[in-house]
C-alpha positions as a printed Julia matrix, in Angstrom:
140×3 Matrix{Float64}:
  -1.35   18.63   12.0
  -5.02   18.88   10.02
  -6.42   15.4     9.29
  -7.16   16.53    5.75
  -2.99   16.02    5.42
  -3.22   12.67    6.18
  -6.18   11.99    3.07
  -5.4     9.74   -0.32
  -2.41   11.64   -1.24
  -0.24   11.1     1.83
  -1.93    7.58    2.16
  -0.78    6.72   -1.36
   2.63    8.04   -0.66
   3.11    5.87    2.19
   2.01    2.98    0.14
   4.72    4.05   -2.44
   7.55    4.7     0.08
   7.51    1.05    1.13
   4.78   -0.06    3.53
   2.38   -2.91    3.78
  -0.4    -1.45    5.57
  -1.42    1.31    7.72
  -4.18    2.81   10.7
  -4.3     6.31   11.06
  -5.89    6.72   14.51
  -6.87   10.07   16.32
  -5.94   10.48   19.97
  -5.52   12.65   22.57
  -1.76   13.21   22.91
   0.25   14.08   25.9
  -1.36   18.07   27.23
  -4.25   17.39   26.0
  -3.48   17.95   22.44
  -5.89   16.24   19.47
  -3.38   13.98   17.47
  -2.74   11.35   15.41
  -1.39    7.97   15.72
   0.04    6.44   12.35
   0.69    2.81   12.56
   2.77    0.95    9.8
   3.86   -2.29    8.61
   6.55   -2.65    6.46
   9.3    -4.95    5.62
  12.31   -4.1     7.81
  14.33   -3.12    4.35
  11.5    -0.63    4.09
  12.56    1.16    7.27
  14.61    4.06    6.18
  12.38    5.02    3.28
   9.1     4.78    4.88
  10.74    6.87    8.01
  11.9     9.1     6.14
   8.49    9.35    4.35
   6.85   10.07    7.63
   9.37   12.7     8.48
   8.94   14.89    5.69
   5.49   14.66    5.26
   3.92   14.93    8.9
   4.98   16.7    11.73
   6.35   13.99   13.66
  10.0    14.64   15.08
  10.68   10.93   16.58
   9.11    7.72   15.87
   8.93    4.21   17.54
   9.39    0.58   15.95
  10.24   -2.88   16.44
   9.74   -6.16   15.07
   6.42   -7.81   14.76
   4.91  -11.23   13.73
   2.5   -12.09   10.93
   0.41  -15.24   10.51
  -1.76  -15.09    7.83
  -4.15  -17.53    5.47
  -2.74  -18.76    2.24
  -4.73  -17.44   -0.39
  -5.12  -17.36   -3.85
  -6.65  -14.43   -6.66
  -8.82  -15.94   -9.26
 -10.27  -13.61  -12.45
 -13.47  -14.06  -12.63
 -16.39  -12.23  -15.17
 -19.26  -10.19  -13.69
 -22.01   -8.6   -16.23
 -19.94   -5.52  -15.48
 -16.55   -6.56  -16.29
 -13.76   -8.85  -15.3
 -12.2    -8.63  -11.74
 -10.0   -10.35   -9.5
 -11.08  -11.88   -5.89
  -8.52  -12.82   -3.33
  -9.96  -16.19   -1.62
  -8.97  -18.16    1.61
  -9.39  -20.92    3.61
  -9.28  -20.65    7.35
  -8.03  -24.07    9.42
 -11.68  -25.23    9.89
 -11.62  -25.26    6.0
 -13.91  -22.31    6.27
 -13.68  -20.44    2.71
 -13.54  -16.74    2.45
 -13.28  -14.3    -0.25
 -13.16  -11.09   -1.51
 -13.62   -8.5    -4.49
 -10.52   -6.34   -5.02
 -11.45   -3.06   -4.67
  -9.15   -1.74   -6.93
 -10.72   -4.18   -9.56
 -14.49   -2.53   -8.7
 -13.17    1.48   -8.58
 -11.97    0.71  -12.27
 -15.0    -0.66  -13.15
 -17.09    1.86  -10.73
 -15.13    4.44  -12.91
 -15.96    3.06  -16.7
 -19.3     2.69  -15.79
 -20.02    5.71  -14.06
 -21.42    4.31  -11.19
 -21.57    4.37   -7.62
 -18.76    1.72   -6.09
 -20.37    0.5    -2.96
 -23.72   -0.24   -5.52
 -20.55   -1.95   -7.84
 -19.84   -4.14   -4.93
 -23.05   -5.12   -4.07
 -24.4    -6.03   -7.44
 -21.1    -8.24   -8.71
 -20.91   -9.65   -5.05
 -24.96  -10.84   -5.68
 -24.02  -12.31   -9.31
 -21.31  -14.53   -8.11
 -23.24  -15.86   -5.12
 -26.26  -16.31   -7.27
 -24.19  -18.07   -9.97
 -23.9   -21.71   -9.48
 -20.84  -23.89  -10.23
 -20.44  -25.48  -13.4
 -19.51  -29.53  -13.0
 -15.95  -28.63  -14.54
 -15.49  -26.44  -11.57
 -16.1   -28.99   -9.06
């Protein structure tokens, strides 16, 4: 199966058929064949659709899964206004109280798109702003 199957289209379908996440990773298969391994995670009520998903839409005649664990950081998504627009970022805090966050890309592409501008430059620029900006004493 061409990789070019396996672009935004069948990505976004997967997404829509019920998983979580996903890593498309090539390989060499089994007789030295080029090949593709699709990893998914999905909620085990998702099974059926997103196998059946898979099925129909690559060339795959078997697949393999079990149960897996997730730990993960609680988090929160704040709004927040950039000279470009508003957007959301998705912020953490690791055990050592170690804060981490993020722009949602979704929230740049929009803006990327409105303002007819390159996203990775999007990024850059909003992700300067807000660690230029300093903190107001009513957010403290």
């Amino acid at each position: 199966m061409s990789a070019e199957f396996l672009g935004t289209d069948f990505q976004a379908g997967l997404l829509k058929a019920g998983a979580t996440d996903f890593g498309l990773i090539q390989q060499m298969m089994k007789k030295g064949r080029l090949g593709f391994l699709v990893r998914v995670l999905l909620a085990e009520n998702q099974l059926e659709s997103v196998a059946n998903y898979l099925f129909e839409h690559t060339s795959t005649i078997g697949l393999r899964y079990y149960p897996v664990s997730r730990k993960e950081l609680p988090r929160s998504i704040m709004e927040v206004q950039s000279s470009i627009g508003q957007l959301k970022i998705k912020e953490s805090i690791t055990p050592l109280q170690t804060k981490k966050s993020k722009l949602e890309y979704e929230d740049i592409q929009r803006l990327a798109r409105e303002t007819h501008q390159p996203t990775y430059l999007l990024k850059d620029q909003i992700q300067g702003e807000l660690t230029r900006s300093p903190k107001s004493p009513s957010d403290e």
